[in-house]
TORKOL-4160 file (C-alpha; in steps of 0.2 Angstrom, whole numbers, padded with zeros to 4 digits, m for minus):
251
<pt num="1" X="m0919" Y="m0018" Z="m0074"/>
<pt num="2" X="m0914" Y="m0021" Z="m0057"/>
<pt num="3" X="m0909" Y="m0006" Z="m0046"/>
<pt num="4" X="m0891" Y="m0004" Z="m0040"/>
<pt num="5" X="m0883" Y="m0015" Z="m0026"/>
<pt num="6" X="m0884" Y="m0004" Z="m0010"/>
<pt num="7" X="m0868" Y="m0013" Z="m0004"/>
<pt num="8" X="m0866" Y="0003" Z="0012"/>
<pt num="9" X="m0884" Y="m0004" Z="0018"/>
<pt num="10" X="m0880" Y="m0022" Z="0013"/>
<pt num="11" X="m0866" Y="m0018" Z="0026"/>
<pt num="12" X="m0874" Y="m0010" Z="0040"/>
<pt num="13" X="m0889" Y="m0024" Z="0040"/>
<pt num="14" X="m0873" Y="m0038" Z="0039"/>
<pt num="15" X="m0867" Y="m0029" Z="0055"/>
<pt num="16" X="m0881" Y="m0028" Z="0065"/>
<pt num="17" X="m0886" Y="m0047" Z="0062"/>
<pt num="18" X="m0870" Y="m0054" Z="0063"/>
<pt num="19" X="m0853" Y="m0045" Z="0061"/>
<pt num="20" X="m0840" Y="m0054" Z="0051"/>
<pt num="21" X="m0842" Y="m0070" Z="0062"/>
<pt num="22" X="m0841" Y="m0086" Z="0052"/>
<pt num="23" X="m0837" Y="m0097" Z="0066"/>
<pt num="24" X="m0855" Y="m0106" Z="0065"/>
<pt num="25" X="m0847" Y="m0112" Z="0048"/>
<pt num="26" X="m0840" Y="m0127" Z="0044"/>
<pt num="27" X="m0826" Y="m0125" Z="0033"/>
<pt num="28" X="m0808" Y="m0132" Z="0029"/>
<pt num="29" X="m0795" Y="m0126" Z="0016"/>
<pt num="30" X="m0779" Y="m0130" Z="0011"/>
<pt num="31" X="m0764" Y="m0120" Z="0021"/>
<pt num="32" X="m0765" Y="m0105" Z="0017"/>
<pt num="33" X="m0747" Y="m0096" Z="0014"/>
<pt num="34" X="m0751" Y="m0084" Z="0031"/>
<pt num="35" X="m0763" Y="m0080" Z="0044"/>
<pt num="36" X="m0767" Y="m0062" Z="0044"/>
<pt num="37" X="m0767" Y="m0056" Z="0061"/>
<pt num="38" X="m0752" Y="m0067" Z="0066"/>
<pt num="39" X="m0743" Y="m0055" Z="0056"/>
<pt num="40" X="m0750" Y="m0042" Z="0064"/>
<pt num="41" X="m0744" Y="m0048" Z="0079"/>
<pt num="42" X="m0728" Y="m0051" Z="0075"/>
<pt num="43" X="m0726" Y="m0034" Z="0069"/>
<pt num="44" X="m0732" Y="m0027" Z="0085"/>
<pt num="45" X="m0724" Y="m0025" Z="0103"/>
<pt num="46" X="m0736" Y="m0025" Z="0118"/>
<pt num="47" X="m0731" Y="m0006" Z="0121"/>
<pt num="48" X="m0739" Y="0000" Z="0103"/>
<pt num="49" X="m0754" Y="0007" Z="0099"/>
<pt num="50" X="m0761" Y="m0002" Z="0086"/>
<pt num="51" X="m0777" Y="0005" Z="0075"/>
<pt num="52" X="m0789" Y="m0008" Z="0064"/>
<pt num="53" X="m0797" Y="m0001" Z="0049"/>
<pt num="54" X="m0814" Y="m0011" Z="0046"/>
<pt num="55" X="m0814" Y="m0021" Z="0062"/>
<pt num="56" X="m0832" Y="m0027" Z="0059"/>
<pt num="57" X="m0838" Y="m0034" Z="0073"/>
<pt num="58" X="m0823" Y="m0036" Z="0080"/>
<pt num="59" X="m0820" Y="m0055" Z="0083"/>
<pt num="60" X="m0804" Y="m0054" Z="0074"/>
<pt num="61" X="m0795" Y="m0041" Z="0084"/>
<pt num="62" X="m0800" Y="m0046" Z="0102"/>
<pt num="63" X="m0792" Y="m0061" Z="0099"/>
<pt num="64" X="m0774" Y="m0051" Z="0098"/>
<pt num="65" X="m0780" Y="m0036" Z="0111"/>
<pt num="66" X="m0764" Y="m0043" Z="0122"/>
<pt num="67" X="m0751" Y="m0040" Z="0111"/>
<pt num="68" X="m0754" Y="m0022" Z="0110"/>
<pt num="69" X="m0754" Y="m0008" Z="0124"/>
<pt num="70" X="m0770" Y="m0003" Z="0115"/>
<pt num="71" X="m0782" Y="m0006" Z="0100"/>
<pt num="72" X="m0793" Y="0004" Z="0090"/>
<pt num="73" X="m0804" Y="m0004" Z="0080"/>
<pt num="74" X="m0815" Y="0007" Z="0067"/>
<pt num="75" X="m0829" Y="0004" Z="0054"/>
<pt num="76" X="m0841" Y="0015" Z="0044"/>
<pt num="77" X="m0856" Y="0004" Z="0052"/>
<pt num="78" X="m0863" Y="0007" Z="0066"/>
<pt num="79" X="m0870" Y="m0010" Z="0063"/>
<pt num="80" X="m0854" Y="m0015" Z="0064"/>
<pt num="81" X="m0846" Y="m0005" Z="0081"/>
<pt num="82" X="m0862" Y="m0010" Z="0090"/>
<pt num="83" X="m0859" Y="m0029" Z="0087"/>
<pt num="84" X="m0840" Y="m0026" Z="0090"/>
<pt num="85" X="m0845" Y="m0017" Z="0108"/>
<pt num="86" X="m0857" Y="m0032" Z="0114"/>
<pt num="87" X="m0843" Y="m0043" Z="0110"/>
<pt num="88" X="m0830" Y="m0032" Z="0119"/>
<pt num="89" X="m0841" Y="m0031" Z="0135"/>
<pt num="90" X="m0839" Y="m0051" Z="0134"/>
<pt num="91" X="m0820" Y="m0052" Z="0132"/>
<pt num="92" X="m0806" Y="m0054" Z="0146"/>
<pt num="93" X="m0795" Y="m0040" Z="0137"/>
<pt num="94" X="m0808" Y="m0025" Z="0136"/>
<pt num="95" X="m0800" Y="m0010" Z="0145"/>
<pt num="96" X="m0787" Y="m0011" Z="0130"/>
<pt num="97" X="m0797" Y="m0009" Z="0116"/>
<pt num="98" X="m0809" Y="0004" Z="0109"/>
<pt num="99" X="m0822" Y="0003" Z="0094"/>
<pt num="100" X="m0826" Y="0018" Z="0086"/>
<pt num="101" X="m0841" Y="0022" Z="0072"/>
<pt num="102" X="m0827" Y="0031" Z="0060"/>
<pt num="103" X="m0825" Y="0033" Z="0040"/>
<pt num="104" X="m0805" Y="0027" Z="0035"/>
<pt num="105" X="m0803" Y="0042" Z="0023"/>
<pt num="106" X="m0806" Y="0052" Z="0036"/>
<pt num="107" X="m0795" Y="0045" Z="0053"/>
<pt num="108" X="m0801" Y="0056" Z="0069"/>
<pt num="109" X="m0785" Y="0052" Z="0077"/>
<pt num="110" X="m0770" Y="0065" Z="0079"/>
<pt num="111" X="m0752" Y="0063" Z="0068"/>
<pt num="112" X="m0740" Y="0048" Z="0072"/>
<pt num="113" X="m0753" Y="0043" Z="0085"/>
<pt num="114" X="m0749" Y="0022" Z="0080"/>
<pt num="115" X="m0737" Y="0010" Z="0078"/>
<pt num="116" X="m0746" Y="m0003" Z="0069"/>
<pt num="117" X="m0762" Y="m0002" Z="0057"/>
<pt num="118" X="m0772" Y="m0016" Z="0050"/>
<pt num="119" X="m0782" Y="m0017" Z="0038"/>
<pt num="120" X="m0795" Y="m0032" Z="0033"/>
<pt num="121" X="m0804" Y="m0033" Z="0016"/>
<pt num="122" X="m0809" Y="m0018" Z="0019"/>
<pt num="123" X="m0806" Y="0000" Z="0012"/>
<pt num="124" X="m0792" Y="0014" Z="0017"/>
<pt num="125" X="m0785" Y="0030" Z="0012"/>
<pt num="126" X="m0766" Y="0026" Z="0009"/>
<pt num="127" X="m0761" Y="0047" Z="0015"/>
<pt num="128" X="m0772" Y="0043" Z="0031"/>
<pt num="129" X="m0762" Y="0028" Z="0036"/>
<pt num="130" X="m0747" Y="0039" Z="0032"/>
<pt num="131" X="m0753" Y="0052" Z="0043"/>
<pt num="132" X="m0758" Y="0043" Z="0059"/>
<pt num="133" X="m0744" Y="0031" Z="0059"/>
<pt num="134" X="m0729" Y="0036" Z="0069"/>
<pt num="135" X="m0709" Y="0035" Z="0060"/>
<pt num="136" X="m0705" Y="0018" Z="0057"/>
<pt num="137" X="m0722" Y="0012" Z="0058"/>
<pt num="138" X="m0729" Y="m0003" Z="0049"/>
<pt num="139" X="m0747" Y="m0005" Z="0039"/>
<pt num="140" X="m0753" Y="m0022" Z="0033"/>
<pt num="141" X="m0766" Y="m0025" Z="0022"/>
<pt num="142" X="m0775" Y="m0041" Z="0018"/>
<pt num="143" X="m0788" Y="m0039" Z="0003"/>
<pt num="144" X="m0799" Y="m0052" Z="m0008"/>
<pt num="145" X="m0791" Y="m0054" Z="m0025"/>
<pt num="146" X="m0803" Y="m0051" Z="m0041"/>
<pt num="147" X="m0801" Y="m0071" Z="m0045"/>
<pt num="148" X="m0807" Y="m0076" Z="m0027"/>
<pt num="149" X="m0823" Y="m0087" Z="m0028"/>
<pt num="150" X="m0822" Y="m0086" Z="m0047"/>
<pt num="151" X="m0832" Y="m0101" Z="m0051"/>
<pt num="152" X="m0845" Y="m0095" Z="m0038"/>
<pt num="153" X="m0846" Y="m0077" Z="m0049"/>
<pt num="154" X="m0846" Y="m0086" Z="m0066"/>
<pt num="155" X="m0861" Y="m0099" Z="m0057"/>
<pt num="156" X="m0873" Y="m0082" Z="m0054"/>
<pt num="157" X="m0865" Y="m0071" Z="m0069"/>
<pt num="158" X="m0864" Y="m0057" Z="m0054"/>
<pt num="159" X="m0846" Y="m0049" Z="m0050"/>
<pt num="160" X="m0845" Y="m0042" Z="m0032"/>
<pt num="161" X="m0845" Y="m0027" Z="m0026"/>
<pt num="162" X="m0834" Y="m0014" Z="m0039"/>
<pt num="163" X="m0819" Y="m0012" Z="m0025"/>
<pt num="164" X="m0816" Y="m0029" Z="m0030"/>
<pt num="165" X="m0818" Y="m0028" Z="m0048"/>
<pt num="166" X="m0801" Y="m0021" Z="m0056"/>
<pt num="167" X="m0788" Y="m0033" Z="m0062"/>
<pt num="168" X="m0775" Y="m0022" Z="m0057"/>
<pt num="169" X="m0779" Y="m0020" Z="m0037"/>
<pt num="170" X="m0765" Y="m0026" Z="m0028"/>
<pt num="171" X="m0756" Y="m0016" Z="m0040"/>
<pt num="172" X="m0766" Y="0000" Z="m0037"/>
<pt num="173" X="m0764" Y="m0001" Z="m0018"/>
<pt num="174" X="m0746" Y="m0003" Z="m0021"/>
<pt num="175" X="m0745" Y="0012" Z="m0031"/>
<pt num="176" X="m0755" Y="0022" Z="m0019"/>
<pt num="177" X="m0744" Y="0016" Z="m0005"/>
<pt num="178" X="m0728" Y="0022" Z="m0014"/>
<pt num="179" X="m0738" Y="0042" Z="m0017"/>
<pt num="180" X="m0740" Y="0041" Z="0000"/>
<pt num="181" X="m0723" Y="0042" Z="0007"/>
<pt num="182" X="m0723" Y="0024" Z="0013"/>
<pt num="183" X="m0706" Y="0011" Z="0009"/>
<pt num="184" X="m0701" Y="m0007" Z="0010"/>
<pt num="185" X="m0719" Y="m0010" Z="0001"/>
<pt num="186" X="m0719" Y="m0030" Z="m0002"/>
<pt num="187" X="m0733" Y="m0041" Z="m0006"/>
<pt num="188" X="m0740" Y="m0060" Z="m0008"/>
<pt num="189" X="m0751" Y="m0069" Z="m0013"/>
<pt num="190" X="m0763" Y="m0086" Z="m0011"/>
<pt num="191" X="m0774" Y="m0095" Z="m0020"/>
<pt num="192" X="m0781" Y="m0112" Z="m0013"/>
<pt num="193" X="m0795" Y="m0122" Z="m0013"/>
<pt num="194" X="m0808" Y="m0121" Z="0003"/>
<pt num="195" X="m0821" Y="m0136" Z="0006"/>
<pt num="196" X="m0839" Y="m0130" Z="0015"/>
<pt num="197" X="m0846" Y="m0147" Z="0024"/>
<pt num="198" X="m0865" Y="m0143" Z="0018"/>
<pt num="199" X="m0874" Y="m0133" Z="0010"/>
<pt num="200" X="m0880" Y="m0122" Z="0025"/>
<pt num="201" X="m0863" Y="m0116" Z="0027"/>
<pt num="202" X="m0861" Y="m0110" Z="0009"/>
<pt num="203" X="m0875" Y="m0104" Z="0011"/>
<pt num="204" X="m0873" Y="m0093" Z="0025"/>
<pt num="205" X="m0857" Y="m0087" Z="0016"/>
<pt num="206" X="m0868" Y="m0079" Z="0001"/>
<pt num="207" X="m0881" Y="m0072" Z="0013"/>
<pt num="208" X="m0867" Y="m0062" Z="0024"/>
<pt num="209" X="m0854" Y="m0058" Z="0010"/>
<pt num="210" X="m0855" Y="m0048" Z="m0005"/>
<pt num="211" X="m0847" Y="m0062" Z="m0016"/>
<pt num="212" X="m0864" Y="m0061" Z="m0027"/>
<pt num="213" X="m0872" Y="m0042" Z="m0024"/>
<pt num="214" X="m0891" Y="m0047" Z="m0022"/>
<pt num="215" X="m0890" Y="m0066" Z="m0018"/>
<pt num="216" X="m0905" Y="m0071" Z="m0014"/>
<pt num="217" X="m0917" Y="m0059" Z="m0023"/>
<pt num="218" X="m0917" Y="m0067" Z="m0041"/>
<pt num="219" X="m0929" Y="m0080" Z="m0042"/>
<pt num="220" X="m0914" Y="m0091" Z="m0051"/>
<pt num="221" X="m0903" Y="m0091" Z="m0036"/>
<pt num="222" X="m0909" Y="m0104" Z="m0028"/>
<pt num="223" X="m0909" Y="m0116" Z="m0042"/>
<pt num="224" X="m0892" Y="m0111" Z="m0048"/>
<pt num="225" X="m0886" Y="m0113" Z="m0029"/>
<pt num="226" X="m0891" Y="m0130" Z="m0031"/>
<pt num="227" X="m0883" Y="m0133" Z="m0048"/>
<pt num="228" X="m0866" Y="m0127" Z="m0041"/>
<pt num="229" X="m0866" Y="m0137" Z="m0024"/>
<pt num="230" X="m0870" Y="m0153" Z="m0039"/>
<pt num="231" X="m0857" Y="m0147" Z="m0049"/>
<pt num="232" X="m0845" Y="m0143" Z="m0036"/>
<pt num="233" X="m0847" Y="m0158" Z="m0023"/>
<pt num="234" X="m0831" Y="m0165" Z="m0018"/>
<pt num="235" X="m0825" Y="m0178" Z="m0005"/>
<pt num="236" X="m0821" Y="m0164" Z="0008"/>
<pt num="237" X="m0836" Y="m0152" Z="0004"/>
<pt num="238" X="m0843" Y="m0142" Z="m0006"/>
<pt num="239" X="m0824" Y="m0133" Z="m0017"/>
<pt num="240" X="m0821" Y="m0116" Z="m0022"/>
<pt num="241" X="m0806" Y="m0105" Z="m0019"/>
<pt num="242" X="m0799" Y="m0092" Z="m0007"/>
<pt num="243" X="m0788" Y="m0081" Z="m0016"/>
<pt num="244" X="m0779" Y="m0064" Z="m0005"/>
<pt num="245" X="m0765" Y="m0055" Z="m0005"/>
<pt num="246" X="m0757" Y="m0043" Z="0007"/>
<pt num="247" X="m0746" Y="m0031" Z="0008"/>
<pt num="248" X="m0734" Y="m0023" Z="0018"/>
<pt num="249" X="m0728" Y="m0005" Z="0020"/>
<pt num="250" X="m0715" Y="0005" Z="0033"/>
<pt num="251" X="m0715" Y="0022" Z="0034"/>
């Protein structure tokens, strides 16, 4: 029987290597319906404060780090905070923005300290968002839908990791939004296809995400590997899909 996925040290060895940066990859989609942290940046004034649960390494939020007086960007790696500080000392916009080792359910930061909170595939306490966001204060969300890389999960017969798994997430995040004391909770959704140019970049893609919890250590992987880029080979790349949603709440 194989032992279970150790997705927190998974995590941690992810961070160290490489953070969450997929720029080496080649990869095109179809439009998606939004960009993430554009609408993080439009929901943000260069005077906020502006906290990002699950920053990884950080490559995301540098790239905004002047549309906010200051960012904090957290993680429950280390692996993670290191690879987001050696990519801090490299960028123009350093002195406004700090990257803190740091558990979401458990925000070291006083009441109503920030304007703006984001959060990116990643895991948050909906009350400690509530707490550390000042009135009128905005959270957005951006999480991986159950049904994303489906035909990649069906290939392997392995579901990622559990925080994925339920049908009714978007649903549940809402719900727990709403306990919190947060209005105006709206949401969308995407679903489109995405292209990978080789195999390396797919490839890359299962070695850094948890889309299939152990790739790599079944002897079958890299058969069926093989067997879905056949399958799956189209004029553009390699398809599967990318399927988010987001949510957004006020307080």
């Amino acid at each position: 029987m194989t032992k279970k996925w150790d997705y927190e040290a998974f995590y941690e060895r992810v961070g160290r290597q490489n953070g969450w940066d997929f720029s080496t990859m080649k990869v095109v989609s179809d439009t998606p319906a939004w960009d993430f942290y554009e609408e993080v940046i439009r929901c943000t004034q260069t005077s906020d404060l502006l906290l990002d649960i699950g920053t990884g390494g950080g490559e995301a939020v540098l790239s905004i780090a002047e549309h906010a007086h200051l960012l904090v960007g957290i993680d429950l790696a280390q692996g993670m905070i290191d690879t987001a500080r050696r990519n801090l000392e490299k960028a123009a916009s350093g002195s406004k923005v700090r990257f803190v080792q740091m558990d979401a359910d458990h925000l070291e930061f006083p009441n109503e300290f920030f304007n703006t909170v984001s959060c990116r595939h990643s895991v948050f306490s909906a009350s400690e968002v509530y707490r550390v966001l000042a009135e009128d204060g905005i959270f957005l969300t951006q999480q991986v839908s159950e049904h994303d890389k489906l035909d990649i999960a069906q290939a392997f017969g392995r579901e990622q990791h559990s925080v994925i798994k339920s049908a009714t997430l978007l649903e549940r995040y809402r719900q727990e939004l709403a306990h919190a004391g947060f209005r105006q909770i709206e949401a969308r959704e995407y679903n489109v296809m995405e292209y990978y140019a080789a195999p390396e970049d797919l490839l890359f893609l299962l070695m850094h995400t948890p889309i299939v919890p152990h790739f790599g250590e079944h002897v079958s992987d890299l058969e069926t590997f093989k067997q879905f880029v056949q399958d799956h080979w189209h004029e553009k790349g390699i398809r599967t899909n990318s399927a988010r949603f987001m949510i957004t709440a006020k307080k």
